[in-house]
N, C-alpha and C positions, 0 to 999 in steps of 0.2 A: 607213811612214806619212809622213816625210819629203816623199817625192815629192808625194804627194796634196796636203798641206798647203804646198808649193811651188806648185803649180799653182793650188788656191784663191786665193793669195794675188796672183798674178802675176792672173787670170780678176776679181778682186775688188779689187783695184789696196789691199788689205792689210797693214796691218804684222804681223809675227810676233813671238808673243812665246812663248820654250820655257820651260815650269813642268815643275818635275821635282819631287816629295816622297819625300822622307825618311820611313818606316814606321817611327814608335820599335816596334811590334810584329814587325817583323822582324830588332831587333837579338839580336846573339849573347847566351844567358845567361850568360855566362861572362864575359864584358865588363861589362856589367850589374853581375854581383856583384864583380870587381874595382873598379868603377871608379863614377862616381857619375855618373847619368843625365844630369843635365847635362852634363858633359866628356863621355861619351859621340855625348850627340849634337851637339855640337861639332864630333869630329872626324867622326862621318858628312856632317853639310854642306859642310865643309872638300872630304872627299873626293867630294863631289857636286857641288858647284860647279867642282872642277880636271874632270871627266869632262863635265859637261856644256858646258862651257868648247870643248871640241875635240869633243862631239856633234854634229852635221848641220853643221858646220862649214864644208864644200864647197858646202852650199844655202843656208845662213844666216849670215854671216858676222856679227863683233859689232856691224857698223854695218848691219845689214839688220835683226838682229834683237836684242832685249832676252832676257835669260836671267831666271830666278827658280829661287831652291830653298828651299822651306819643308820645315818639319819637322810633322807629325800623321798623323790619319788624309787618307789620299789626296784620295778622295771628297770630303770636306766641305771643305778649302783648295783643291781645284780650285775646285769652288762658291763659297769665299770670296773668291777672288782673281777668279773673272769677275765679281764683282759690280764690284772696279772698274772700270769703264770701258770694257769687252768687248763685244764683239759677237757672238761667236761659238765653241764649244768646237768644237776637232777633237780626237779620241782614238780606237784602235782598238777592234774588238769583240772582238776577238783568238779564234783559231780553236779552240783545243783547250775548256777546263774552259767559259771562259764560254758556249759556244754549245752548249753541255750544260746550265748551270747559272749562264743569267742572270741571275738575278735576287740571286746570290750575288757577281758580281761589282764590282768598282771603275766601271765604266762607264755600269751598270743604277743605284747609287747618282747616279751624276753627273747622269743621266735624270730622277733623280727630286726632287735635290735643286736642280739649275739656274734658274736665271730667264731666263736665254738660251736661243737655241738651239744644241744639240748636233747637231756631225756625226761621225757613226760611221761605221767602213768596217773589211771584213775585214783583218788582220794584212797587213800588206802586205809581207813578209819575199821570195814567190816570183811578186809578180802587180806589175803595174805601172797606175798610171793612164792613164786615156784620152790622146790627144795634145790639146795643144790645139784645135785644131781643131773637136773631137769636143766641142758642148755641147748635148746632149739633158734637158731636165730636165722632171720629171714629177712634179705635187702632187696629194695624194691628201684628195678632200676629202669629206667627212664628213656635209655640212649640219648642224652642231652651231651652238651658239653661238661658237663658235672661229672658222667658216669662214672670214670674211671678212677677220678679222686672218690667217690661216693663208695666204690665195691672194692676198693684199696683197704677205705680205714674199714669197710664191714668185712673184710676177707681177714687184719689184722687181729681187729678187736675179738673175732668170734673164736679165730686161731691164742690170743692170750689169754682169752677165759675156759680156752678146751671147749665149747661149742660149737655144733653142727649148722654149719652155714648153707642155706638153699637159697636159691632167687627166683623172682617173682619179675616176668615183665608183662604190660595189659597193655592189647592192642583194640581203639577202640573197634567196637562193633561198626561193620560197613551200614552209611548210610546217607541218606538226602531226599530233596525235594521231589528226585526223581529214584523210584526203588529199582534195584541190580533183581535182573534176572537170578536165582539162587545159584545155581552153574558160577555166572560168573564173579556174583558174591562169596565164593565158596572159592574160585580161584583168585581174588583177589586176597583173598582172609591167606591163602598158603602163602602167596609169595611173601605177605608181610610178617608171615609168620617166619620164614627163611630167611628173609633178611637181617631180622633179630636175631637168629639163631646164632648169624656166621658172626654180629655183632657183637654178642654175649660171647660167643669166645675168643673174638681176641682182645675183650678187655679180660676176661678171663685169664689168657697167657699173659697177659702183661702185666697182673699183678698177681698171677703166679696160683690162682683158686682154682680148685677143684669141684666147687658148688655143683649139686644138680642143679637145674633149669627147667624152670615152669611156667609156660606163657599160657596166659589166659584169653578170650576175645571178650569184651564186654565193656560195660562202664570201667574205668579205672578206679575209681576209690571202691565199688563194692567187690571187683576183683580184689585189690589189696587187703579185704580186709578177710572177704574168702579164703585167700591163701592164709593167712595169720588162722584162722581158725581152723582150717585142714592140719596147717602142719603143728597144733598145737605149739606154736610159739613164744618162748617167754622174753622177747623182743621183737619189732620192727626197723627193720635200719631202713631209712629215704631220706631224700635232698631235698633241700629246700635253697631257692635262689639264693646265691651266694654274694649279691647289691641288696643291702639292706635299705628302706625306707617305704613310706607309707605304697608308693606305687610301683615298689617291687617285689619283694617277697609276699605281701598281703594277698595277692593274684593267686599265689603256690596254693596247690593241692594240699601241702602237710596239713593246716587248718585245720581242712574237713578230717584228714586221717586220726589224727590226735583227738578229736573230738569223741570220735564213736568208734576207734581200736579196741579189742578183747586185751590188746598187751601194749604193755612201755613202749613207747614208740623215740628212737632215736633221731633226730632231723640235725643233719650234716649242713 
């Protein structure tokens, strides 16, 4: 993760700041009961701040980047801490339990409890980020009430890293209980297809983008992740409800996208 978050930072002209937390739920119960939770977690920070101290140390040096190590639950002191000041989470979606079991992990939390946007990207342990060179970025926009804040920061962010910004809207595939003639499935599919059109531009003029524009008809997440891999992308920009709590954001599509993206996926 290192590298990616090396590269954002250098594409976004960035300061880094590495937060590491301490799980009192994953300390020993045998320390626990010798010893008193306090002084326990004492010395787990002690021993976290010497480890993160010499962490990505050859990308981040201490004057490149600021260190933190809090102690609770993960989730909600990431959350806490990007409320000072931050811009931006980066954290992995990591490959094995969570991309099984989203919604159960540290990440899916962080999705849900952030007021920033979060960038997620596969475990980056055997894959390496794009080269510089390489900046393809692609928002995926919704025509919700979110839109125009959502194709603002992806119209800036792509414009201050010099990447080529496209967009991505999926109108589902016509369908029901009762199936459309093709004719008129075929003219229903147009007019929804025109009506994004004239949408996308004028959120387009109003935050000033010159994206091209590519509507797809289909499921929406495997459209989305189609386009990510047509336009070779080395980002996803989408929205995710902007009322955090178990029975609002947890509903969003990012979920699914984050899960089984080819690329870092941004959720605004």
């Amino acid at each position: 993760m290192g590298a990616y978050v090396r590269r954002a930072s250098i594409l976004l002209g960035a300061k880094v700041t590495l937060l590491h937390v301490v799980d009192p739920a994953t300390f020993n119960a045998l320390e626990m009961y010798m010893r008193s939770p306090a002084d326990v977690t004492d010395d787990h920070l002690e021993a976290a701040r010497e480890r993160l101290e010499e962490f990505l140390h050859a990308e981040f040096s201490a004057a490149d980047a600021t260190r933190i190590v809090a102690a609770g639950d993960p989730a909600r002191e990431i959350a806490a801490t990007a409320r000072n000041g931050f811009d931006l989470i980066m954290m992995p979606s990591h490959a094995g339990t969570f991309r099984r079991m989203l919604l159960g992990s540290t990440t899916a939390k962080v999705l849900n409890d952030a007021n920033i946007p979060v960038e997620t990207s596969r475990h980056a342990e055997t894959i390496a980020p794009r080269p510089l060179e390489h900046r393809e970025w692609l928002c995926a926009i919704g025509l919700g009430e979110n839109s125009e804040r959502l194709l603002d920061y992806a119209h800036r962010m792509a414009a201050q890293a010099g990447g080529h910004l496209r967009i991505i809207h999926a109108i589902e595939a016509t369908g029901g209980a009762v199936p459309l003639q093709p004719d008129l499935a075929e003219r229903i599919e147009n007019e929804e297809r025109g009506r994004a059109h004239e949408r996308i531009e004028e959120l387009k003029l109003q935050v000033g983008s010159q994206a091209a524009v590519h509507i797809a008809v289909g499921p929406v997440k495997e459209a989305l992740l189609e386009a990510a891999r047509q336009a070779d992308a080395d980002v996803l920009v989408m929205g995710r409800n902007p009322r955090p709590g178990a029975q609002e954001r947890l509903r969003d599509l990012t979920y699914v996208v984050v899960r089984d993206s080819p690329c870092p996926v941004v959720s605004v």
